[in-house]
C-alpha positions in Angstrom: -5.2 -2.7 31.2 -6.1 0.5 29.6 -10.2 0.2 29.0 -10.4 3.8 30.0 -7.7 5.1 27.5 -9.2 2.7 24.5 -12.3 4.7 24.3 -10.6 8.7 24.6 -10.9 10.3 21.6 -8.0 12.1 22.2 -4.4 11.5 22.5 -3.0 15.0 24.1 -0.1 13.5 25.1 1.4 12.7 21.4 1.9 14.8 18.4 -0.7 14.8 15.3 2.6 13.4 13.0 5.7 11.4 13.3 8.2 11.3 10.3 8.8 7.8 10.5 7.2 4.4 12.5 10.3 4.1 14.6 9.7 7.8 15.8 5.8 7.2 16.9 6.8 4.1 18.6 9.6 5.5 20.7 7.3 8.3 21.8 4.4 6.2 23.2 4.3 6.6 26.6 3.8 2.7 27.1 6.8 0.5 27.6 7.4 -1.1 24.0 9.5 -4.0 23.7 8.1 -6.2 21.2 5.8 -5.0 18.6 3.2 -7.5 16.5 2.2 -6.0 12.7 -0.6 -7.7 11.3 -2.0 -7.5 7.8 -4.2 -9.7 6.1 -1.4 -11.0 3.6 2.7 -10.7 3.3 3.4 -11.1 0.2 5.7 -9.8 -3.4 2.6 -8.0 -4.8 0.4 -6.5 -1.8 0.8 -2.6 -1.4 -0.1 -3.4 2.4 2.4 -6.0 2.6 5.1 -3.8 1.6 4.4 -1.2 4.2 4.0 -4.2 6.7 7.9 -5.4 5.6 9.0 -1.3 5.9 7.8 -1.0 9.7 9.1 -4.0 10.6 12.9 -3.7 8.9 12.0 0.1 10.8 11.5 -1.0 14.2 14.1 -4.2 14.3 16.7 -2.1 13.2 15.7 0.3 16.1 16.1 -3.0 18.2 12.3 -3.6 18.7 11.6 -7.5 19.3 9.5 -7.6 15.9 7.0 -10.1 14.8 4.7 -10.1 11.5 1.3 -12.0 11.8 -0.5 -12.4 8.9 -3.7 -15.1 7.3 -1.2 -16.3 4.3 2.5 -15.4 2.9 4.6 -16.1 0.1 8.0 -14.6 1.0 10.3 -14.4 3.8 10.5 -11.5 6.8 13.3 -9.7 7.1 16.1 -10.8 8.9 15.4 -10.9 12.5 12.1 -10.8 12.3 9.5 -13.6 13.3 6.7 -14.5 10.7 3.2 -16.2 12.1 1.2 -17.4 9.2 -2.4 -18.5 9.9 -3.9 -20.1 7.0 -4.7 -19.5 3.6 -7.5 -17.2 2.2 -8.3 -15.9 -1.2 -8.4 -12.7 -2.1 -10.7 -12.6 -4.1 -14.2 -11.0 -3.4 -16.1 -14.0 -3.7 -14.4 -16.7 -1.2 -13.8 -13.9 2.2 -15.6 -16.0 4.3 -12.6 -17.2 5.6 -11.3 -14.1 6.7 -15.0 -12.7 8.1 -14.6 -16.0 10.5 -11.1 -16.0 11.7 -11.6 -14.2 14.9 -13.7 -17.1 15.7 -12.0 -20.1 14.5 -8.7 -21.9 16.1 -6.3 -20.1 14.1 -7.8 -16.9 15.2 -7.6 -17.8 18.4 -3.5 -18.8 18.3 -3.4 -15.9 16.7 -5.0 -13.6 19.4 -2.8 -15.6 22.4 0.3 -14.8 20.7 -0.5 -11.2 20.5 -0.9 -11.1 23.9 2.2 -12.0 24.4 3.7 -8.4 22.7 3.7 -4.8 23.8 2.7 -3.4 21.0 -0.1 -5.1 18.4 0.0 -2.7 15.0 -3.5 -3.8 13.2 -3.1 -3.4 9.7 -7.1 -4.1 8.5 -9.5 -6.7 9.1 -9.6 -9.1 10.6 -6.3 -8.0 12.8 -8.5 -5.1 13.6 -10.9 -7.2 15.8 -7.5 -9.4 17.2 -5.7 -6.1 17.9 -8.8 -5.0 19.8 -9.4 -8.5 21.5 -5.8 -8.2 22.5 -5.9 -4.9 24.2 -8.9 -5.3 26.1 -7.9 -8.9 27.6 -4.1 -8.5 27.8 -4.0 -4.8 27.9 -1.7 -4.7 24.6 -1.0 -1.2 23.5 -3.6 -1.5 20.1 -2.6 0.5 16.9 -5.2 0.6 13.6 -3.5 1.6 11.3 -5.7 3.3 8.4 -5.1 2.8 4.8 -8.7 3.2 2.6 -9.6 6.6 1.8 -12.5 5.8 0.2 -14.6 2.8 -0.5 -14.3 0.3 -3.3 -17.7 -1.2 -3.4 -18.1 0.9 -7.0 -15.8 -1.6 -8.6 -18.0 -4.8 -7.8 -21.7 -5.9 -8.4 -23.8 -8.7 -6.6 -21.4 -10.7 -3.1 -18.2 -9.1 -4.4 -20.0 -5.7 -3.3 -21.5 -6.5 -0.1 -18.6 -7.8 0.7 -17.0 -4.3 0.0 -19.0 -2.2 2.3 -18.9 -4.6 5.3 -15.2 -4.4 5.1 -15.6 -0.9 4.6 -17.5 -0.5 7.4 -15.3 -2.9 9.7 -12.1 -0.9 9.0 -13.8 2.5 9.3 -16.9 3.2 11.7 -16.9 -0.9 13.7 -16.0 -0.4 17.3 -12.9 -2.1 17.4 -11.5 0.9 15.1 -12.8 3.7 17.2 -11.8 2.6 20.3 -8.3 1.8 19.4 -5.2 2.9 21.8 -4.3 5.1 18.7 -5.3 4.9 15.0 -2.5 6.1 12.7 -3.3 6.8 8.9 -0.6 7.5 5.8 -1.4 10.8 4.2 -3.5 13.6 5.1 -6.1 12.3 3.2 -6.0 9.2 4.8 -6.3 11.0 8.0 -8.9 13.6 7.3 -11.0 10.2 6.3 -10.6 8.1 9.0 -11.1 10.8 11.5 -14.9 11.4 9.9 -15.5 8.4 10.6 -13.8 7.6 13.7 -14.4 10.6 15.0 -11.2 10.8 16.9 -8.4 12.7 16.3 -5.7 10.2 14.3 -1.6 10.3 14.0 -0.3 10.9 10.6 3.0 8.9 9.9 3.9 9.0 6.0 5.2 5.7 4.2 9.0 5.8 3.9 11.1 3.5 1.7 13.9 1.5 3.5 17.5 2.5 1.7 18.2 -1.7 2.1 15.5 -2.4 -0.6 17.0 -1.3 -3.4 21.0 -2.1 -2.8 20.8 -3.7 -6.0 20.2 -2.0 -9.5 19.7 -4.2 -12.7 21.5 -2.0 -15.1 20.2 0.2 -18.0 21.8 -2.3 -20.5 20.1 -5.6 -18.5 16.9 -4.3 -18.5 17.0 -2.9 -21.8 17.9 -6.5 -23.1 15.3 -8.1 -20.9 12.2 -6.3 -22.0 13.5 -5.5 -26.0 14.2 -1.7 -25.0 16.2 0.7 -27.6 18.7 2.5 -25.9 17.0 5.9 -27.4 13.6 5.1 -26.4 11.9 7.2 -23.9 10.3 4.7 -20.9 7.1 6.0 -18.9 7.0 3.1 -16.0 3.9 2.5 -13.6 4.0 -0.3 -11.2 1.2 -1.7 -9.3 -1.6 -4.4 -10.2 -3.3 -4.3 -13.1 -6.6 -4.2 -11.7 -9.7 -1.4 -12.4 -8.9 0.6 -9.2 -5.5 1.6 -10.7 -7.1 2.9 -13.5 -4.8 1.2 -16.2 -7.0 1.0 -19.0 -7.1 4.8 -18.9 -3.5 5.1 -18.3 -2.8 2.7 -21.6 -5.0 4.7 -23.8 -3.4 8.5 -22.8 -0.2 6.7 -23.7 -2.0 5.6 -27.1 -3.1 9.2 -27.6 -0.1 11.4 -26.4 2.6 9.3 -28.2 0.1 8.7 -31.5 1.8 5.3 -31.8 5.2 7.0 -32.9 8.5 4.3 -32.7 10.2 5.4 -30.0 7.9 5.3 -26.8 7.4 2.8 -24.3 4.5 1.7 -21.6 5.8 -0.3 -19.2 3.4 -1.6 -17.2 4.6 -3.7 -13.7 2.8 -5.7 -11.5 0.7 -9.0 -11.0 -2.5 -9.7 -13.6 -4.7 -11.3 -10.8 -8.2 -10.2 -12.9 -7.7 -12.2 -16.1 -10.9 -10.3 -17.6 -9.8 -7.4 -16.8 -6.2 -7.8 -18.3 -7.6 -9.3 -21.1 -9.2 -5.3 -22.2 -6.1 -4.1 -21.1 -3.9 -6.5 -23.7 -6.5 -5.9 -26.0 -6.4 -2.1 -26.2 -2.6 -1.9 -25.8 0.1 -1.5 -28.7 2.9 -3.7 -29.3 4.8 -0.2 -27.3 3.0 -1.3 -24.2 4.9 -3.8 -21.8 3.2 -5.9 -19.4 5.5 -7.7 -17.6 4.6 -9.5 -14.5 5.9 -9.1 -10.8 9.7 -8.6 -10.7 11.8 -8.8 -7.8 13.4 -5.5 -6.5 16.5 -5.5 -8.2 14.4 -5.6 -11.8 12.2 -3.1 -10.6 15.0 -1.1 -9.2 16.2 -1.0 -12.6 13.0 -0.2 -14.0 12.9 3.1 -11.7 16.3 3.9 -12.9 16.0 3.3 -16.6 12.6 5.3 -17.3 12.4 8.7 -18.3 8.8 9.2 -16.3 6.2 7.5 -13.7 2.6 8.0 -14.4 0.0 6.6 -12.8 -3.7 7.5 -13.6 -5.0 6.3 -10.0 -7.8 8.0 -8.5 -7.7 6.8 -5.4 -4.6 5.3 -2.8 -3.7 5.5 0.8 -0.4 6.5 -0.2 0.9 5.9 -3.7 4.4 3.8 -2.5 5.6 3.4 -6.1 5.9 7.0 -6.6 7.8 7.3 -3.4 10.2 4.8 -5.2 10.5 6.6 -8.2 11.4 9.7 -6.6 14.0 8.1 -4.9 15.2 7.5 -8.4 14.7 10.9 -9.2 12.5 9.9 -12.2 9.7 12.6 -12.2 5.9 12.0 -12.0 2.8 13.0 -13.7 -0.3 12.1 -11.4 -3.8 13.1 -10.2 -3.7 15.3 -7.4 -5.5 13.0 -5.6 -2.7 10.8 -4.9 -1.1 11.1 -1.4 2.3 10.8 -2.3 2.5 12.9 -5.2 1.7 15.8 -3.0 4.4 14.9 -1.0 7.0 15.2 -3.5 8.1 18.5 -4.5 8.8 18.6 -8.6 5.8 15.9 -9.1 3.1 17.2 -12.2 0.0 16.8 -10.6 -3.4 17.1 -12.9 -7.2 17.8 -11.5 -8.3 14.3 -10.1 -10.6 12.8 -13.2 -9.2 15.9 -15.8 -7.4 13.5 -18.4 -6.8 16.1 -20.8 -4.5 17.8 -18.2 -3.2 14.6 -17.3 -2.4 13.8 -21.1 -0.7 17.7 -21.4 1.8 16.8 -18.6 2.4 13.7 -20.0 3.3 15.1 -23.7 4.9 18.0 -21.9 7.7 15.6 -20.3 8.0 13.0 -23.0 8.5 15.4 -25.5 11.3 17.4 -23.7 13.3 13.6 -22.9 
């Protein structure tokens, strides 16, 4: 058991940042045979869920004995890979009760026995936080937090849907069973900087990566043009990711509106899951018949999606890494985005605007459009 290395600050013995989560594991000086990720949800549409499926494809492919655990799922692990689901929850912020008590209820505690079984426990928020803990100090598991929020979201909510958002907050920044983690890795500098104010403890930077075996298949330009009612000579802007406030959609909608003046010939295409009817309801109602809402889509649509569209753009304030602009880069599609997006800074030709400066964001917007 390692009760004396949980609470060091430090970690002198690793670097500050590893390109990929098969390179940070290999270089832990623990033995690592089996490795447990944990996130709250696996699902089509969770951001976290998708970075969960990318470690693990990472590490079994490295030949890691991989295993995802995880409150509720609604797809399959990747092949070779073990899946422990726990129970349901609902997401949303009214009915979390169920997640603030599994560390004390039986399916916590399967939970917590299995992780004792593996090496390595990779805590992906709370409540694995508290089991990834639990686990290292009564098995002596090698604990991982891995740190995703870069800011908190309790702006977006009023009466228990807020309270709710600064205790989670607070248990997946400043709660001791963060700080005294065997590591604490974070996805972009930002990220980092963040968590290591509130940790303080230095943290491990390893960037989110996208797997080449995701996108094998393309829907052609021709399929997707027929599936969504696409002229061939339209110019596409694509942004993918819930439509929910914190992605800013509303905003993103009416800069389209503005910049294209309602001209034939332009298309929004927005993808990802409407989980807010209210919320999508302002969206639909401010949006033009040139705006495309259309759902969740599996990865050979949204492969297609990538390839067909002439830009990304993404009016996001705030994300712990942007993955869907890592995506569309691999599609060589470029990006217009706020500055304060991890992943745009990471790519090299993205057009970044001021965080919050629309007008600029609207410029760069015109500017591509206008030259495709």
């Amino acid at each position: 058991m390692r009760a004396d290395m949980s609470i060091n600050p430090d970690t002198p013995h690793m670097n500050n940042r590893y390109s990929t989560m098969a390179d940070f594991v290999n270089a832990l000086p623990e033995t690592i045979y089996s490795v447990a990720i944990c996130a709250t949800s696996y699902t089509d549409t969770g951001g976290v869920a998708r970075v969960v499926e990318q470690q693990a494809i990472d590490l079994s492919s490295e030949g890691y004995d991989v295993e995802i655990h995880t409150l509720t799922a609604t797809k399959d692990p990747p092949d070779g890979v073990t899946l422990y689901e726990y129970g349901r929850f609902e997401t949303t912020p009214y009915k979390e009760l169920d997640k603030l008590l599994v560390p004390v209820t039986p399916p916590g505690w399967r939970s917590l026995s299995r992780l004792g079984d593996a090496d390595l426990v990779i805590a992906h928020r709370f409540p694995f936080s508290v089991l990834g803990y639990l686990s290292s100090t009564l098995y002596g598991t090698t604990y991982v937090f891995w740190s995703h929020p870069s800011q908190s979201s309790d702006d977006l909510f009023d009466g228990v849907a807020k309270i709710w958002a600064k205790l989670q907050h607070h248990l997946e920044t400043k709660h001791l069973t963060v700080g005294r983690a065997d590591y604490v890795c974070a996805v972009s500098e930002g990220s980092r900087a963040y968590i290591e104010s509130k940790t303080g403890r230095d943290a491990i930077l390893v960037p989110n990566s996208v797997p080449e075996s995701r996108f094998e298949s393309v829907a052609s330009r021709e399929e997707i043009e027929d599936q969504y009612d696409i002229d061939p000579s339209d110019t596409v802007v694509l942004h993918v990711g819930r439509i929910t406030p914190r992605k800013n959609i509303h905003e993103l909608v009416a800069s389209f509106e503005r910049v294209t003046d309602c001209e034939a010939g332009y298309k929004l295409v927005l993808v990802g899951k409407e989980n807010m009817n209210e919320y999508s309801a302002t969206v639909r109602d401010r949006a033009s018949d040139d705006v495309i809402l259309t759902g969740f889509v599996d990865d050979e649509t949204l492969a297609g999606l990538y390839d067909r569209s002439d830009v990304y753009a993404t009016c996001s304030h705030s994300e712990g890494w942007g993955l869907p602009l890592s995506e569309a880069n691999r599609f060589g599609t470029p990006i217009i985005a706020y500055d304060s997006i991890p992943a745009a800074d990471a790519i090299e030709d993205a057009r970044l605007a001021a965080d919050g400066d629309r007008r600029e964001f609207e410029a760069e917007l015109e500017a591509v459009i206008k030259e495709k």
